[in-house]
Residue, then its C-alpha position, 0 to 999 in steps of 0.5 A: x626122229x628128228x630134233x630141231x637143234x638151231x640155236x636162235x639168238x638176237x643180239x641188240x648190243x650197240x657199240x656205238x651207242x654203249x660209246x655215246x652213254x658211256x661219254x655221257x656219263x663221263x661228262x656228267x660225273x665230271x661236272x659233279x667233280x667240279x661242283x662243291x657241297x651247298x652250304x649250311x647257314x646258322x640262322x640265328x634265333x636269340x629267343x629260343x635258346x638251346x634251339x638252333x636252326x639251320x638252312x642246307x643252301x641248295x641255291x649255290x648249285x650251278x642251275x640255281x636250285x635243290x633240283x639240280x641233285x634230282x637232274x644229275x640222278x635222273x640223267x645218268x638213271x636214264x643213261x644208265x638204264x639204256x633209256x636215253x641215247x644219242x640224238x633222242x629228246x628228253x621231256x620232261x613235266x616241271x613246274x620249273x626248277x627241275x626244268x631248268x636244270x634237266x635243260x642244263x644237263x641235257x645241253x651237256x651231252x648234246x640232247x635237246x629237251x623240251x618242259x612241259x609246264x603250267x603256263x602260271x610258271x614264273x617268266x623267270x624260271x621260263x627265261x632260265x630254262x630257254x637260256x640253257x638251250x631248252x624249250x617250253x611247252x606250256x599248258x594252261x591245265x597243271x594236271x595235265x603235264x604229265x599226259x602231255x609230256x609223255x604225248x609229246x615224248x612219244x611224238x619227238x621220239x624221244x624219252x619221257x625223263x618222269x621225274x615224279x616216278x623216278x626221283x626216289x629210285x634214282x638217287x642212291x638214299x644210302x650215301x654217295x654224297x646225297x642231300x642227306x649224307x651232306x646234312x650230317x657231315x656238315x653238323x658233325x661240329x655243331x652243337x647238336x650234331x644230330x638233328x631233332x627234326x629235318x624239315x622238307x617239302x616235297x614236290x616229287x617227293x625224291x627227297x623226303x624219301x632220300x632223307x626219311x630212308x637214310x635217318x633210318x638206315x643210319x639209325x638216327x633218331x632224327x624225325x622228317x617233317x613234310x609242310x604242304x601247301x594248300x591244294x596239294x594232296x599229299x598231307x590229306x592223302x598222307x593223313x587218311x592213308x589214301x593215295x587215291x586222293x587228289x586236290x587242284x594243286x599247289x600255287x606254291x611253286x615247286x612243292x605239293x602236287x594234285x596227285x600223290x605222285x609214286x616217288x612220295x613214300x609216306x611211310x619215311x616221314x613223321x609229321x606233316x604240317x599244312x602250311x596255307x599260302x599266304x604263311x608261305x609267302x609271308x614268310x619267305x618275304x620276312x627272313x630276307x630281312x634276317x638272311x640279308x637275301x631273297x628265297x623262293x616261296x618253297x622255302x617261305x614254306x619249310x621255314x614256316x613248319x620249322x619256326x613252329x618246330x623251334x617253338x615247341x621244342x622251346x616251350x617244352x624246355x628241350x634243346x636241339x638242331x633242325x635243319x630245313x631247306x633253301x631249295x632256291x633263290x627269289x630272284x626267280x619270283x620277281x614277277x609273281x611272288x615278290x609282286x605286291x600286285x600280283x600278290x593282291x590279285x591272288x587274294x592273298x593278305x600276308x600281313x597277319x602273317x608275316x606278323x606272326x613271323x616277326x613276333x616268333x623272331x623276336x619273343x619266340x612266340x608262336x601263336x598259330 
């Protein structure tokens, strides 16, 4: 009786290719050996003493945003992975910022890159993007980028990047020079070196998993607050435990999202507060009085729940550090969110709020 002893084998190593990802690697570490940490700025506040707050500046990056620590891990993620290889597009869904940074890495190792974006994206950011060697494919409908970025991968050939699934599983959250890693070493000298509270909103949602995950893994006591704005789903769906919720999305750029997106781990983050619009962008036009500079709206957001953080934690006679977010810089937002017309268009009556703003930074009061 006979057997059939053949041995079958299917071998789809590449050298090649293995030669290009590893070069591709090489090129992006490289970039990250040339780049120093982002600074953290004091922001002071006379009238909450004992209280002190802290913005991590994320604008100093070369591609001008937070997104530039998500675009370095998602590229060498895909790399890494064998997803992306020589010759092959990258697609991606952005509001923005993560777009132009992704075109800034893509030019780096010699892909072309395509955004697919909301057509309200700010001309800005569009200039950016087009100015790194990408190019943009806007859609009137925001809640269909991501449908249509994984079409249009399919239809270049070429690889649908995802930041919203990949953003909390490409970045090491247990150091490796995170956001988070960052945050602590550089309070080690302050006053009170370990934060009460870290304040960040979440677009994909990669960074607030980075920050909740690596408090508790270093065993900090320090707490995660989450602002959204107004349409995003995540504070609902957050509150209701129900990640099946969904809303019409943010006109915050950058941050909330119509949809609870995979990289959004809820069960990291221990408050979440629901900031409305015109609070956000009140707010980002009122500290560049006090910061002497622009900030975009993402940030007009985090600085809000912080504000609010500082005040209670004033009220109550406690002292500490929160430390929040300058995810980019408002040069990018002249045309919208610094647009006293456009502004008006949208409905939005930012006096009372930026008000209420100017009230806290001088008597600390907090009256929302």
């Amino acid at each position: 009786m006979s057997s059939d002893r053949t041995v079958r084998v299917e071998d789809r190593s590449d050298p090649r290719q293995r030669e290009w990802v590893a070069g591709a690697v090489r090129a992006i570490e490289a970039d990250a050996n040339r780049s120093a940490d982002t600074h953290l700025i004091r922001l002071p506040l006379p009238v909450t003493p004992g209280v002190d707050l802290y913005l991590k500046d994320e604008s100093t990056h070369v591609t001008g945003s937070l997104k530039h620590r998500l675009a370095r891990s998602l590229f060498l993620y895909a790399l890494c992975n064998g997803w992306l290889l020589e010759g092959r597009p990258v697609v991606e869904a952005s509001s923005g910022s993560t777009a132009v940074s992704e075109a800034y890495f893509a030019r780096l190792i010699g892909c072309q890159f395509v955004a697919v974006m909301p057509a309200r994206t700010s001309p800005e950011k569009i200039e950016l993007i087009e100015r790194a060697g990408g190019r943009c494919h806007l859609v009137e409908d925001a809640t269909t980028v991501y449908a249509v970025a994984e079409a249009l991968a399919a239809e270049l050939d070429g690889h649908y990047i995802d930041q919203f699934t990949h953003a909390e599983r490409a970045t090491d959250w247990r150091g490796n020079n995170n956001i988070a890693e960052s945050i602590f070493e550089q309070m080690a000298q302050e006053p009170h070196p370990i934060p009460t509270w870290i304040v960040a909103a979440a677009g994909t949602g990669g960074t607030s998993a980075t920050l909740g995950r690596y408090v508790r893994y270093r065993g900090y006591p320090t707490r995660l607050c989450v602002p959204d704005p107004e349409g995003s789903t995540f504070f609902d769906a957050w509150c209701a435990g129900d990640a099946r919720r969904t809303d019409r999305g943010s006109r915050i750029e950058g941050i909330g999202r119509p949809r609870v997106e995979p990289s959004f781990v809820g069960q990291v983050i221990d408050r979440m507060i629901a900031v409305p619009d015109c609070a956000s962008i009140a707010t980002m036009r009122e500290v560049e009085t006090i910061l002497g500079r622009r900030v975009g709206p993402s940030t007009g957001t985090n600085l809000w729940a912080a504000f609010g953080l500082a005040a209670e934690l004033a009220a109550a006679g406690e002292s500490g550090s929160i430390v929040t977010l300058l995810c980019d810089a408002g040069e990018r937002y002249a045309h919208n969110y610094y647009d006293d017309a456009w502004v008006a268009a949208q409905g939005w009556n930012l006096e009372p709020d930026r008000a209420l703003v100017r009230s806290f930074l001088e008597t600390g009061a907090w009256a929302v």
